[in-house]
C-alpha positions as a Markdown table, in Angstrom:
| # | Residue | x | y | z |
|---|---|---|---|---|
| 1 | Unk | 0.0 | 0.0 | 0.0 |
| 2 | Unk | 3.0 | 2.5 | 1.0 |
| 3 | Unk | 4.4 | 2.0 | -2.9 |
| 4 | Unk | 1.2 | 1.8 | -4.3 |
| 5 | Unk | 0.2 | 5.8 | -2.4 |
| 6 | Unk | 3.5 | 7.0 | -3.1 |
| 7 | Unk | 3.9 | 5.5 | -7.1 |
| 8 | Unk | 0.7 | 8.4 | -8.1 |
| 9 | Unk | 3.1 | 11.0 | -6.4 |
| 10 | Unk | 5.8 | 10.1 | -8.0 |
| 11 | Unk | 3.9 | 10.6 | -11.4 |
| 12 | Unk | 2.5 | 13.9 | -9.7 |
| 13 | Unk | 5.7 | 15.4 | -9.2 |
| 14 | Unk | 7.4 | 14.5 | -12.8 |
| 15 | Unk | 4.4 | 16.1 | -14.6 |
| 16 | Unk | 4.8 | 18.8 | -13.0 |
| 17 | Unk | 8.6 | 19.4 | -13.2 |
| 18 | Unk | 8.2 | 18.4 | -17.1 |
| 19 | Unk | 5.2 | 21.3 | -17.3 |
| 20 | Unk | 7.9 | 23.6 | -15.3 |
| 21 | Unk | 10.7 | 22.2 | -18.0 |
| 22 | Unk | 8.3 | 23.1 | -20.8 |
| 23 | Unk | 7.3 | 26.5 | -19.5 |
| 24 | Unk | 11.0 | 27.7 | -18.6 |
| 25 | Unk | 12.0 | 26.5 | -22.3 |
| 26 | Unk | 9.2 | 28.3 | -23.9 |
| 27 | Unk | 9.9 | 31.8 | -22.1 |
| 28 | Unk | 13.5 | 31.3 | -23.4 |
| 29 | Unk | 12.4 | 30.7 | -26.8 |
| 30 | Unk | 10.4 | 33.8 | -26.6 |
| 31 | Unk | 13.0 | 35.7 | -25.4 |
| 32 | Unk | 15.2 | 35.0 | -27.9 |
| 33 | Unk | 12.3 | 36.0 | -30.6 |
| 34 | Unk | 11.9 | 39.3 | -28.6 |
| 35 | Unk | 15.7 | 39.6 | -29.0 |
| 36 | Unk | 15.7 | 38.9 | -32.5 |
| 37 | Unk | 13.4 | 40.9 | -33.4 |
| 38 | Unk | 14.8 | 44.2 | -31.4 |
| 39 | Unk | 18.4 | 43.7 | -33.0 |
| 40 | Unk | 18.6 | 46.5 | -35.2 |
| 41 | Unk | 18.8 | 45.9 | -39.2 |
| 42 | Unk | 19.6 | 48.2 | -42.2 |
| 43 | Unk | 16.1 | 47.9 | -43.4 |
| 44 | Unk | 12.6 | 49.2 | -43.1 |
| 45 | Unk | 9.5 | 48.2 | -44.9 |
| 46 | Unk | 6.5 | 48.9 | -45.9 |
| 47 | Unk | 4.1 | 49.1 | -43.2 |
| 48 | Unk | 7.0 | 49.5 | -40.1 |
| 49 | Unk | 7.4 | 52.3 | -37.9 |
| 50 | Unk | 9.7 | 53.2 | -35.5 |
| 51 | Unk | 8.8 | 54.9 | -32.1 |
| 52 | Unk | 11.1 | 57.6 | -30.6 |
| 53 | Unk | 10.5 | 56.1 | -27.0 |
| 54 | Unk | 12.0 | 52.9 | -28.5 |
| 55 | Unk | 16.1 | 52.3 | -28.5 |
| 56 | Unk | 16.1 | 49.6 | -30.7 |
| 57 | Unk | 14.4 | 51.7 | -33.3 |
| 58 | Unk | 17.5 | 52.6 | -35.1 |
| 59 | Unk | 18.6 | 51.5 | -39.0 |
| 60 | Unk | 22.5 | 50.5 | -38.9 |
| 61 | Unk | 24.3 | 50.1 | -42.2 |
| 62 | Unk | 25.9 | 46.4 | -42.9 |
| 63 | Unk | 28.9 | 46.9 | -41.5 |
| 64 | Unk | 28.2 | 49.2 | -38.4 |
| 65 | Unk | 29.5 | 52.6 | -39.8 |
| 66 | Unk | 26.6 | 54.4 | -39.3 |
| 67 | Unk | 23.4 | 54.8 | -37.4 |
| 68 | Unk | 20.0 | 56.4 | -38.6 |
| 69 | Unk | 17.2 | 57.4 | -36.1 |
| 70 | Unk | 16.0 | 59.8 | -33.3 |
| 71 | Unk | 18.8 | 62.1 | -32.6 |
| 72 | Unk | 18.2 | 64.5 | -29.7 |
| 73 | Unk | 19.0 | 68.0 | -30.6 |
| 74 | Unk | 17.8 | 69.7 | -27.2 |
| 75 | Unk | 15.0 | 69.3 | -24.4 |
| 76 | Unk | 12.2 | 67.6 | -25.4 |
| 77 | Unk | 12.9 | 67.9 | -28.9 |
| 78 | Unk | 14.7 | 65.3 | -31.7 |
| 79 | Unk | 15.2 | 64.8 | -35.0 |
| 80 | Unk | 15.5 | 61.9 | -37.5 |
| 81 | Unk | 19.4 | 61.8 | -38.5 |
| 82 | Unk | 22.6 | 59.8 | -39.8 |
| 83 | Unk | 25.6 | 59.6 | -37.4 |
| 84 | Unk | 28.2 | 57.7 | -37.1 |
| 85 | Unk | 27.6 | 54.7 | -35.1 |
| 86 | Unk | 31.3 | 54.2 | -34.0 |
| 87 | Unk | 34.0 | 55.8 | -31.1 |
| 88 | Unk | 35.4 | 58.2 | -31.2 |
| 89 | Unk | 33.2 | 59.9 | -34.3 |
| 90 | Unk | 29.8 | 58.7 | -32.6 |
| 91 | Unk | 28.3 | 62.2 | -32.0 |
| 92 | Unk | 29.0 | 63.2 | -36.2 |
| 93 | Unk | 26.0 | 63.7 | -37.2 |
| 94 | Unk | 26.5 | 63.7 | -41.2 |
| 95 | Unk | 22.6 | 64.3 | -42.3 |
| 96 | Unk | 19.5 | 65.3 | -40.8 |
| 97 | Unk | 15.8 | 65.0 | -42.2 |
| 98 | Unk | 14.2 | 68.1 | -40.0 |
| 99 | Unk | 17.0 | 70.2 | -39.0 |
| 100 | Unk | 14.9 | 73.4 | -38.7 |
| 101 | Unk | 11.8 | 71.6 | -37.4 |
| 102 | Unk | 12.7 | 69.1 | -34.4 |
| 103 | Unk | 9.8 | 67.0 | -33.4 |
| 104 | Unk | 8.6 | 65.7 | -29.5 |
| 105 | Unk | 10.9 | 63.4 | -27.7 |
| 106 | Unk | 7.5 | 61.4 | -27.3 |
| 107 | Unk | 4.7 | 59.8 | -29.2 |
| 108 | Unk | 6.3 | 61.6 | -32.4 |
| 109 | Unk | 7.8 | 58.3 | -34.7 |
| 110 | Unk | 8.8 | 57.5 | -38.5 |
| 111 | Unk | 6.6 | 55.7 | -40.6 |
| 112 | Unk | 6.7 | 54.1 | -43.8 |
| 113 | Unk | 3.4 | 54.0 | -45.7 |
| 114 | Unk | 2.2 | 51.3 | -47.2 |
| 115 | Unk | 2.3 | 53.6 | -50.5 |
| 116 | Unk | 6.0 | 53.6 | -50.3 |
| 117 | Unk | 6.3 | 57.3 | -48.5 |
| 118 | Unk | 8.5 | 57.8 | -45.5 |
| 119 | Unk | 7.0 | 60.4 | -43.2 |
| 120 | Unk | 8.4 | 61.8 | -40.0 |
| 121 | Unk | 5.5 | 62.4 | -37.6 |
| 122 | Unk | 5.5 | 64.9 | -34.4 |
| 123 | Unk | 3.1 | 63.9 | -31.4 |
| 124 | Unk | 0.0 | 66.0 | -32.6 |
| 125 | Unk | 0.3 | 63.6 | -35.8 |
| 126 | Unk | 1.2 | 66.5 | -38.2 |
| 127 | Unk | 3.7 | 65.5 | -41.0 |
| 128 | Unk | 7.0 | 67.6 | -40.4 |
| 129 | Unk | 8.8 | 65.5 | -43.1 |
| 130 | Unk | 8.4 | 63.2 | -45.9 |
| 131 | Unk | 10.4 | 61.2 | -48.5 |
| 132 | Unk | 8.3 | 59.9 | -51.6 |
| 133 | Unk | 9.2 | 58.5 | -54.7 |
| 134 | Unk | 11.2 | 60.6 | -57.4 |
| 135 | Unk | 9.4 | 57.9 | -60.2 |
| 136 | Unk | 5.1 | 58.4 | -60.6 |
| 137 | Unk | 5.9 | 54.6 | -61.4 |
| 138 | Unk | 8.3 | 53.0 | -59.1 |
| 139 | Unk | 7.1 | 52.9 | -55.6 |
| 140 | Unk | 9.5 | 52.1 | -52.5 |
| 141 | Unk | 8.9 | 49.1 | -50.9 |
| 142 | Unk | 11.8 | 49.6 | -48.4 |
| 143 | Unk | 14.0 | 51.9 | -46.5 |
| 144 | Unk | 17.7 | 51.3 | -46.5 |
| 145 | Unk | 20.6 | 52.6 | -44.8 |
| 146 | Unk | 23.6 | 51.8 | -46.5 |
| 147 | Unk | 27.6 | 51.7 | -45.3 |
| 148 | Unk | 27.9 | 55.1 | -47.4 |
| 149 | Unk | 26.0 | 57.0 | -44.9 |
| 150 | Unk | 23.5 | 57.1 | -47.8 |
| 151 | Unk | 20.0 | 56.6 | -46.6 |
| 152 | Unk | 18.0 | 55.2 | -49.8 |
| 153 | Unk | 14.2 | 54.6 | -50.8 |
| 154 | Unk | 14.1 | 51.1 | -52.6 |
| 155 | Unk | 11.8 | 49.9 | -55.5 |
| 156 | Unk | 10.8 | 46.6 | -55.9 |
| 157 | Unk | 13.6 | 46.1 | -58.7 |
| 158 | Unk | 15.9 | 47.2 | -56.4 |
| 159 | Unk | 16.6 | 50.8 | -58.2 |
| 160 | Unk | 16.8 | 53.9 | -55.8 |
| 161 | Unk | 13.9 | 56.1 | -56.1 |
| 162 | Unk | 15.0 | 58.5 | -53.4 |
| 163 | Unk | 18.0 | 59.6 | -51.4 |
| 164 | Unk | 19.6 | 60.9 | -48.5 |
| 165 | Unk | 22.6 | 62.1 | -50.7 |
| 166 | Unk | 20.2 | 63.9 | -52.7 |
| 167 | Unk | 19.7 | 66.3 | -49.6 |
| 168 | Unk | 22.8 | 67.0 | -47.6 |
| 169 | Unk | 22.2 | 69.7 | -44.8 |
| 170 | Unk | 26.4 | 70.0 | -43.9 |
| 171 | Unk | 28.2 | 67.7 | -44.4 |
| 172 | Unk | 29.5 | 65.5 | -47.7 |
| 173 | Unk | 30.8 | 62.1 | -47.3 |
| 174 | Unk | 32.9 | 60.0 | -49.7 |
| 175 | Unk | 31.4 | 59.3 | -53.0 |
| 176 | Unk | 28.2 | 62.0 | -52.5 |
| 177 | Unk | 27.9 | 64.4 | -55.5 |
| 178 | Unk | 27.3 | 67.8 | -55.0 |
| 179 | Unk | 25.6 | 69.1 | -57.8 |
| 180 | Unk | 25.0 | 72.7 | -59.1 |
| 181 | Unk | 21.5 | 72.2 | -57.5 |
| 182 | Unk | 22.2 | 71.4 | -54.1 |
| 183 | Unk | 23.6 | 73.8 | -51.3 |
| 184 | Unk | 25.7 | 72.9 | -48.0 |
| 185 | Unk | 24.9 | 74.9 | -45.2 |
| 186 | Unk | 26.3 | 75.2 | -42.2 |
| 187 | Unk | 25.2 | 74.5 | -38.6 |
| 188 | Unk | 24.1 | 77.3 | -36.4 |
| 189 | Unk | 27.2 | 76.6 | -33.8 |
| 190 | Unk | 28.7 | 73.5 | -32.4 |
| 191 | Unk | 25.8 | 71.3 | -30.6 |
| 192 | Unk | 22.6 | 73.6 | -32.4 |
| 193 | Unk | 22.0 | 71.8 | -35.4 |
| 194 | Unk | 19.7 | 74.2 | -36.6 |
| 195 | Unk | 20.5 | 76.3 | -40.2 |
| 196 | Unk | 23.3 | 78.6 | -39.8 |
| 197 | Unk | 24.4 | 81.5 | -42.1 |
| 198 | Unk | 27.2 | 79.7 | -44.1 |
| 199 | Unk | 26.7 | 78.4 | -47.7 |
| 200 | Unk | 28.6 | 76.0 | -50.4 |
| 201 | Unk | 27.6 | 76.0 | -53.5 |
| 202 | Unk | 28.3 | 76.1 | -57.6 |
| 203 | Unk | 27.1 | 80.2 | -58.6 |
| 204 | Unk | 25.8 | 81.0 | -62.0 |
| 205 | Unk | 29.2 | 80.9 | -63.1 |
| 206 | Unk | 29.2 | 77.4 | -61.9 |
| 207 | Unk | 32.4 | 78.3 | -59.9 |
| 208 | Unk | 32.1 | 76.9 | -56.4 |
| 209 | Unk | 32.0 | 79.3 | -53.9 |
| 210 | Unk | 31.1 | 80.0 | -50.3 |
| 211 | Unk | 29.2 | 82.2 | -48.8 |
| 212 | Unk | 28.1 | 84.6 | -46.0 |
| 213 | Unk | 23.8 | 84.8 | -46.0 |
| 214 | Unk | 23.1 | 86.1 | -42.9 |
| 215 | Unk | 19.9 | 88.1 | -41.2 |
| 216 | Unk | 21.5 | 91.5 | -42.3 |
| 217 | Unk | 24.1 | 91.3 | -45.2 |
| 218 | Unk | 25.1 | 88.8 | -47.6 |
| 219 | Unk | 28.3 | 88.0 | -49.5 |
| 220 | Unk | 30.4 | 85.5 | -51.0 |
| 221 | Unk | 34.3 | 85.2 | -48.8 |
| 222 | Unk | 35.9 | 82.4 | -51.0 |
| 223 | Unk | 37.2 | 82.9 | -53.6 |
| 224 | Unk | 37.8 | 86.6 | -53.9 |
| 225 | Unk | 34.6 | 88.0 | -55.2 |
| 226 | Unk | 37.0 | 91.4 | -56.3 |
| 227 | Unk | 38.6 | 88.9 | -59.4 |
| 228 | Unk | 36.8 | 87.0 | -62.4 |
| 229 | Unk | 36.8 | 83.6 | -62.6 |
| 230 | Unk | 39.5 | 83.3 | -64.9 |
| 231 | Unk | 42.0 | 85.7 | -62.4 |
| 232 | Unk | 40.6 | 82.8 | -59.3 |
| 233 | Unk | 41.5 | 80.3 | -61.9 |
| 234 | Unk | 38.3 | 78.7 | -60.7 |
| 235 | Unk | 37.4 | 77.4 | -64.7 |
């Protein structure tokens, strides 16, 4: 009788150390998934968001060169910008999508539409920025950050359709162009990442030149606006 009251306890106790067994592995498993799935990638797609309350809501490029998300550029206020992910360069910030317009260091976020626009959102849910498709035909179907610094919108047949390089704010990173339509301009002072009063940029001469535009007066420093272009030997 004592084997036969004790053999049902027995059985008891390994059920329940099998169910313990099963539910310890389980939670693993699922936080490994949860892991996995806040490991940051390159990529975004169609439909994804990321959250400015999140950390893991960041695009690094393949190799780890540079980062792309919430950047905070003062109190209660970020923007969406490219940095370099790495010491001792990790506060570069090399591009930024609202310079001149932070957004709320809550409930703003970046989404990408399911129309293939990317669209940075403040907390009210007003659009502050957007990146659409240079082709009426092409749509993106994702968002890549690539080990350029270059942050690109992605057709389906893997052509670019829109570009971070396309835009620089001020700064120009090996391989960008910098076209006779495109401007560098300077940050306000070191830390305020807002527009400052410094210019680069190809004139009507198509001589590159740099320039003073500030609140009062504005004029070009370099090279000497006094000679031509032939006497800078700028052609």
């Amino acid at each position: 009788m004592t084997k036969g009251a004790t053999t049902p306890l027995l059985l008891m106790g390994s059920r329940s150390l099998g169910r313990a067994l099963l539910f310890a592995m389980v939670v693993a498993l699922m936080g490994s998934v949860a892991a996995v799935s806040q490991r940051p990638s390159n990529m975004l797609y169609r439909g994804d968001s990321f959250y400015v309350e999140r950390p893991f809501d960041v695009l690094v490029s393949e190799k780890g060169t540079f980062k792309a998300g919430f950047y905070s550029v003062g109190e209660n206020a970020v923007s969406f910008g490219i940095w370099f992910a790495e010491p001792p360069n990790q506060t570069v910030v090399v591009w930024m999508a609202n310079r001149d317009r932070p957004v709320n260091s809550r409930a703003s976020r970046l989404s990408f539409g399911k129309r293939g626009d990317l669209a940075l959102l403040d907390a009210d849910g007003s659009v502050v920025w957007t990146a659409t498709s240079s082709s009426s035909i092409a749509a993106a179907v994702r968002a890549e950050l690539r080990e350029t610094g270059n942050l690109v919108l992605v057709d389906g047949g893997g052509g670019v359709v829109w570009q971070s390089f396309d835009y620089p704010t001020d700064t120009l990173l090996p391989g960008q162009p910098l076209t006779r339509s495109m401007r560098l301009a300077s940050r306000k002072a070191e830390g305020v990442y807002t527009t400052g009063y410094y210019r680069a940029y190809f004139n009507d001469d198509n001589v590159f030149s740099f320039i003073y535009d500030g609140p009062k007066t504005s004029s070009i420093y370099w090279p000497s606006p006094d000679n031509n272009v032939f006497e800078n030997g700028r052609t």
